[in-house]
N, C-alpha and C positions, 0 to 999 in steps of 0.2 A: 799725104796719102789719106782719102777722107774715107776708104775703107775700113780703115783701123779705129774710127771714131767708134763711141759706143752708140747703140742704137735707139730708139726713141722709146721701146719699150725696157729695154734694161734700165735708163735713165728713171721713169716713170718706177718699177718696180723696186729700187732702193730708195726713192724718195717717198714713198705712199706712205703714212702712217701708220697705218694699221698691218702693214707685212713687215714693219722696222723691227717692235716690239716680238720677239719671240721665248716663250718660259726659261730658253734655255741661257738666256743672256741676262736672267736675275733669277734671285733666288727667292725673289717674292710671292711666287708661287706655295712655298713652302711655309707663310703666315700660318698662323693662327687661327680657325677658321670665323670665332667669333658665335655673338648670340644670335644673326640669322643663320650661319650655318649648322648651327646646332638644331636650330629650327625644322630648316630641311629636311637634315638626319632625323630627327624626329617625325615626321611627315611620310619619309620612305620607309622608316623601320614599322610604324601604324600601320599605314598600306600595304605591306610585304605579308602583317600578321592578320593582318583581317580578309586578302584576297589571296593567300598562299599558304601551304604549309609543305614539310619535306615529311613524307612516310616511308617507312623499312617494308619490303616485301617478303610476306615468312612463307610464302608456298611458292612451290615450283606450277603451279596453274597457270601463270604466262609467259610461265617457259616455251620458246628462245628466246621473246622479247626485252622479259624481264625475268631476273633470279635471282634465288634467295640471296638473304642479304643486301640487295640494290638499295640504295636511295635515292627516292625521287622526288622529284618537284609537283605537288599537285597545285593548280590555282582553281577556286572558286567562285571566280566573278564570269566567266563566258555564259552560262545558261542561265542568265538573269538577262541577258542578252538576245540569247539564239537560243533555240534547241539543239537537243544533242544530235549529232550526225551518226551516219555508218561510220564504221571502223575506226572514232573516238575513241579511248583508252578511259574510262571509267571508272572511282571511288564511290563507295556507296554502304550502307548501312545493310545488315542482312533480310533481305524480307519475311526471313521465316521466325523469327524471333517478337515478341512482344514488347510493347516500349518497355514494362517496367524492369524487365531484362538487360544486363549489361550488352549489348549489341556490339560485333564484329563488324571489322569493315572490311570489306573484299574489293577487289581490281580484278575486270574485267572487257571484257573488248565487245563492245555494241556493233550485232551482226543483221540485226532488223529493227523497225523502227513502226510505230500505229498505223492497221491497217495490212500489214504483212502478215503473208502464211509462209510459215518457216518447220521446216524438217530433216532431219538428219537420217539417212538411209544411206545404205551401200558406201558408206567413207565420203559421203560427200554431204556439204550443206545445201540445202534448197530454201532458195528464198523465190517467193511467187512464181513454184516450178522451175527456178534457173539455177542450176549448179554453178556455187560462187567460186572463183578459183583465188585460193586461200594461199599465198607464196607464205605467209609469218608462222602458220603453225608448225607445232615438232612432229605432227603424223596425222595419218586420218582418222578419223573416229570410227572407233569399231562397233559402238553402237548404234540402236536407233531410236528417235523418236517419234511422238507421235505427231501428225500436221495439226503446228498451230497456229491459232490467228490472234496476233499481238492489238490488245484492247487499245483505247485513245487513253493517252496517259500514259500508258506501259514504252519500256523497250525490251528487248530480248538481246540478253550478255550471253556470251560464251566464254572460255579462256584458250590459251593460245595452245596450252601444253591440253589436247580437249579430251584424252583420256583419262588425265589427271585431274578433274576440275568439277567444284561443287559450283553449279551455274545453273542459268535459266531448263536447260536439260534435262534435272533437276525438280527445282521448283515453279518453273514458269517463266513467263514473261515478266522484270522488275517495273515497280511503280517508280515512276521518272521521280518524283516526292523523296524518293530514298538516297536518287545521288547528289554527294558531297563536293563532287570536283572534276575536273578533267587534269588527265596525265599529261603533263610539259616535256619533263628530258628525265633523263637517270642523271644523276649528279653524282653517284661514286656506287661504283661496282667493286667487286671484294677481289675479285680473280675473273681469269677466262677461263674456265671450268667448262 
């Protein structure tokens, strides 16, 4: 019965070399890694520290997104790259402080960008006239601001919790020179609070 023979791909797939060897059929896997992998490790733990860092978020200002307590992943290599984008998540130094001042860093959410006239009225954002429909924040803003036009250089942060939140609102439009990073993921939340 030549049905019952095995087939020309099955043949083929236990004889291939490289599908025979599988980790789980030696234990050689589990070597030593040695001086170049030490190497490596050395290579990713550099790159981790010089294009990444993880920061604690001490205010409820982008509350829902992020809450106190969070840790998160910030990396600093994209805007050597690109420019920042709308609704980027953003680390940055405080613009209202002096260098020789111990400087604060804040997280906020970039809602205009050079060139925008941006204004908070009636609980809603206006960015060049257009009410932006904002699903991430915790309420509308009860205040208002006045219309402004974000200089070349600058972007305009808000935060998510925007009643709560010392931002461009505030003090202005940030100089892009000030931000340190963009926001990656939350890597360890405290509770669902």
């Amino acid at each position: 019965m030549s049905f019952l023979r095995p087939s020309a791909l099955h043949q083929f797939l236990i004889t291939s070399p490289s599908l025979r060897w599988m980790p789980c059929q030696s234990w050689g896997f589990l070597r030593w890694p040695g001086l170049d992998g030490f190497r490596r490790l050395l290579v990713v733990v550099l790159l981790w520290s010089t294009f990444s860092e993880i920061r604690h978020i001490p205010s409820s200002s982008m509350y829902p997104t992020l809450r106190v307590g969070d840790r998160i992943i910030v990396e600093k290599a994209t805007y050597y790259i690109r420019s920042p984008a709308i609704h980027d998540i953003v680390t940055f130094r405080d613009p209202t402080q002096h260098s020789g001042e111990e400087q604060g860093v804040f997280i906020k959410r970039i809602v205009a960008k050079a060139g925008d006239l941006v204004q908070v009225n009636h609980g809603w954002l206006y960015v060049n006239g257009i009410a932006q429909r904002e699903d991430f924040i915790s309420g509308r803003p009860t205040y208002k601001s006045n219309l402004t036009c974000v200089p070349q250089g600058h972007v305009y942060v808000l935060g998510d919790n925007r009643n709560n939140s010392y931002d461009s609102h505030v003090w202005g439009p940030l100089p892009m020179k000030n931000i340190l990073g963009r926001y990656v993921m939350c890597c360890y939340r405290l509770s669902n609070n």
